[in-house]
C-alpha positions as semicolon CSV with decimal commas, in nm:
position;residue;x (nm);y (nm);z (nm)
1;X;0,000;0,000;0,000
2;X;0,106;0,353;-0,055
3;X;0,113;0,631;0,198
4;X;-0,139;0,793;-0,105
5;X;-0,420;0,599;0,018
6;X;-0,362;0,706;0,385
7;X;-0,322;0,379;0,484
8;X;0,058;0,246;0,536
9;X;0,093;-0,168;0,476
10;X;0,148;-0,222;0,854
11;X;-0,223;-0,074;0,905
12;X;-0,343;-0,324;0,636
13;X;-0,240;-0,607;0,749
14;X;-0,322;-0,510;1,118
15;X;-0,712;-0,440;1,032
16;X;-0,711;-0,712;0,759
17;X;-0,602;-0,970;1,036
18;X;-0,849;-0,840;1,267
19;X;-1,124;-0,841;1,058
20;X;-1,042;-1,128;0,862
21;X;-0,902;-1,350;1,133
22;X;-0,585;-1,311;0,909
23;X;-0,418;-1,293;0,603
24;X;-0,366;-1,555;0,314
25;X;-0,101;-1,461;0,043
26;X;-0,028;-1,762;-0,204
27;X;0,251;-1,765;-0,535
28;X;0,364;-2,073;-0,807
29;X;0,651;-2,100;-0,913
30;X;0,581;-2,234;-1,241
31;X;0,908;-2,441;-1,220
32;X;0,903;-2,599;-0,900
33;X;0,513;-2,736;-0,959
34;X;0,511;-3,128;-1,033
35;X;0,302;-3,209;-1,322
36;X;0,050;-3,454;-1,179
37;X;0,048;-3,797;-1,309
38;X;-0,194;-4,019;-1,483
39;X;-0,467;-4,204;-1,164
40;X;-0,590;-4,522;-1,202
41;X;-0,919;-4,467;-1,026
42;X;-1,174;-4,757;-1,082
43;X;-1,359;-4,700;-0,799
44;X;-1,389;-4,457;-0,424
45;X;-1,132;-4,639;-0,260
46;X;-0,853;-4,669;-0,496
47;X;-0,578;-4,490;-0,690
48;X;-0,286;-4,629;-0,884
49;X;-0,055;-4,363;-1,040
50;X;0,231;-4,443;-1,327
51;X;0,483;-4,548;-1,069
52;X;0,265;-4,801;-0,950
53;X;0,202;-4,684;-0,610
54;X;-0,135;-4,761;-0,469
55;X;-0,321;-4,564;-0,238
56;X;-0,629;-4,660;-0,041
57;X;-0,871;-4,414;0,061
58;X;-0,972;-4,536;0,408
59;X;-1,322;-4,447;0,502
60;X;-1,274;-4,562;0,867
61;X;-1,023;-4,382;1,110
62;X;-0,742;-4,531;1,356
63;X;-0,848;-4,536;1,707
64;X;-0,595;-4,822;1,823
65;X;-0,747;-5,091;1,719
66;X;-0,550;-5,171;1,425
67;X;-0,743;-5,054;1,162
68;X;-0,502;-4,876;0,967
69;X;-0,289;-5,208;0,910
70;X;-0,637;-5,472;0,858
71;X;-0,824;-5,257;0,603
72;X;-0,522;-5,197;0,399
73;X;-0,479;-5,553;0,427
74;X;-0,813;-5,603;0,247
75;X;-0,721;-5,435;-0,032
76;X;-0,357;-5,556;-0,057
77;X;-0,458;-5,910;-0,083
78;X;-0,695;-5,923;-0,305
79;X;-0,518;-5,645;-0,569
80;X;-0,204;-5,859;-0,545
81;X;0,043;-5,603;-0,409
82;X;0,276;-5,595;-0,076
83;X;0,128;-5,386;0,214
84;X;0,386;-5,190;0,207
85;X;0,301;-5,068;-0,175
86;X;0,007;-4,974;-0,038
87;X;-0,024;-4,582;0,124
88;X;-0,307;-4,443;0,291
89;X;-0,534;-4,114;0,235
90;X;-0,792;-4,089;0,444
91;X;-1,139;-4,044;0,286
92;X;-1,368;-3,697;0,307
93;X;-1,673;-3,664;0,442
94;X;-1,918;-3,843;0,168
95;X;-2,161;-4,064;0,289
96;X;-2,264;-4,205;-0,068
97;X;-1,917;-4,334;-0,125
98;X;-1,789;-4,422;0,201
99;X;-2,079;-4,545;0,431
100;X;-2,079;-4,865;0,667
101;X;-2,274;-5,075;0,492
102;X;-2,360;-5,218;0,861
103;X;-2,523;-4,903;1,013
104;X;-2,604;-4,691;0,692
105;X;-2,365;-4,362;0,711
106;X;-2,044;-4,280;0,742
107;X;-1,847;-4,394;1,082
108;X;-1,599;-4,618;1,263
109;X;-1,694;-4,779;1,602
110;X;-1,827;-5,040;1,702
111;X;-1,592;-5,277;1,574
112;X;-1,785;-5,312;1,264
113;X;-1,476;-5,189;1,045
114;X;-1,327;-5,507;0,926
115;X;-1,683;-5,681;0,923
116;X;-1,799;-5,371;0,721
117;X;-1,523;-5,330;0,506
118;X;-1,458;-5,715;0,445
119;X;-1,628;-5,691;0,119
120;X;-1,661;-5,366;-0,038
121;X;-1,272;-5,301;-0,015
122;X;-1,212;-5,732;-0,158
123;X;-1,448;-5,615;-0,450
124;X;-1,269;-5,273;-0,550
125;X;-0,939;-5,501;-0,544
126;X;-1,067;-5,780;-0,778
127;X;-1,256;-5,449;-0,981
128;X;-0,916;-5,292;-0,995
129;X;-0,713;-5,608;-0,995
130;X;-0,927;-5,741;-1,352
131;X;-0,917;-5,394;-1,473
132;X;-0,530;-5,409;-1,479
133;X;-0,523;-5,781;-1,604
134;X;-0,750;-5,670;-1,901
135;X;-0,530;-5,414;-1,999
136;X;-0,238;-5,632;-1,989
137;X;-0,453;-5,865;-2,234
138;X;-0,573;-5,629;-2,428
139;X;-0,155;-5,481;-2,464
140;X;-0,056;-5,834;-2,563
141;X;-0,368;-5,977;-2,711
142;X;-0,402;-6,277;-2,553
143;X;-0,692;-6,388;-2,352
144;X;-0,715;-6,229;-2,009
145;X;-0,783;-6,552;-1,831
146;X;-0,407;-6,646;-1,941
147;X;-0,271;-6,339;-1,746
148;X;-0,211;-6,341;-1,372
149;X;-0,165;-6,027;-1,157
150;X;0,126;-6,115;-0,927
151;X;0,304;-5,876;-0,656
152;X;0,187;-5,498;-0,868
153;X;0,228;-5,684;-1,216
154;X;0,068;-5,867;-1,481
155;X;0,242;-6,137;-1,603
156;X;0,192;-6,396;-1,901
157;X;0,292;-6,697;-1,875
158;X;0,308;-6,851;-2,173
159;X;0,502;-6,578;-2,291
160;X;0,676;-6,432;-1,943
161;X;0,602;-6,074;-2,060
162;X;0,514;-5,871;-1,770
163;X;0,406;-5,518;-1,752
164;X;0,379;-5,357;-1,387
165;X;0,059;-5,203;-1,267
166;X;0,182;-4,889;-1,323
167;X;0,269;-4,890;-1,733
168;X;-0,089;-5,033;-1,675
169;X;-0,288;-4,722;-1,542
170;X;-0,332;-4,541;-1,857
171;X;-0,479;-4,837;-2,085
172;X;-0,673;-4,944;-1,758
173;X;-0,808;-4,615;-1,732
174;X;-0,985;-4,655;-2,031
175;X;-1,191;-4,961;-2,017
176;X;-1,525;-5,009;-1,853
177;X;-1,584;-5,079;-1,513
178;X;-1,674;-5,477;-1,503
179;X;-2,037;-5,510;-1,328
180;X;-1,893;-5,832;-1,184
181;X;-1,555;-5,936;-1,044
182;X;-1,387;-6,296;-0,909
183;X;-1,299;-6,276;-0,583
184;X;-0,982;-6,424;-0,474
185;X;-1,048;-6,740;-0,167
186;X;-1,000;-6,613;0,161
């Protein structure tokens, strides 16, 4: 501000904080901003990007009883990867994505979080998990039921090509979401 106005920059910011509870001043710097990579999003709960790291939105919260290790587990199972590939974000307030199927909205407590999640989170693995598989098909045209997914990777068999998850994303990306999915055995 210039003295001009009659009011100097320290008066500014003093009146702006008190009014305004304070004062937000953002910049970019054009060459320091990542460009984002391609997402793998089939469904609410997960996102694989081009480096093949998967992360689970978890709709439930950690309250000591372990959740934050058994739901990932869920997931890490059944879409073939180690835990450890597997990075959490926890989910926003959305009730239509992220309720307990058990009590109808959106909550963790009464130990329903593994008996709630149990299914939903197996079924966007195996949705996820074939979606991936399919592209890797589709890439080599072969038949999908001759691919595997194995440890974040597709792999042929007959032909031991392999393509990881993430040089997967962008092909998987495109195809439809499939309106049924195998489950793996418990």
């Amino acid at each position: 501000m210039s003295r001009e106005s009659g009011v100097s920059r320290r008066t500014f910011l003093r009146v702006g904080a008190a009014v305004g509870g304070g004062l937000l001043l953002g910049f970019r710097l054009p060459a320091l901003v990542r460009q984002s990579a391609a997402v793998f999003a089939p469904n609410a709960f997960i996102r694989i990007d081009r480096a093949g790291r998967v992360t689970l939105i978890v709709h439930k919260v950690e309250m000591g009883q372990g959740t934050y290790t058994s739901i990932p587990m869920l997931l890490a199972e059944e879409l073939e990867v180690d835990l450890a590939q597997v990075q959490l974000e926890h989910a926003p307030p959305d009730e239509d994505l992220y309720s307990e199927p058990l009590f109808g909205f959106q909550v963790t407590g009464g130990s329903s979080s593994v008996r709630g999640a149990w299914e939903p989170l197996r079924r966007a693995g195996a949705t996820a998990r074939s979606m991936l598989v399919s592209a890797a098909a589709e890439t080599w045209n072969v038949d999908p039921g001759a691919c595997r997914a194995v440890q974040g990777a597709v792999i042929h068999p007959p032909t031991g090509r392999t393509l990881t998850y993430g040089a997967l994303v962008d092909k998987a990306a495109t195809l439809p979401v499939p309106s049924r999915v195998v489950l793996k055995d418990p």
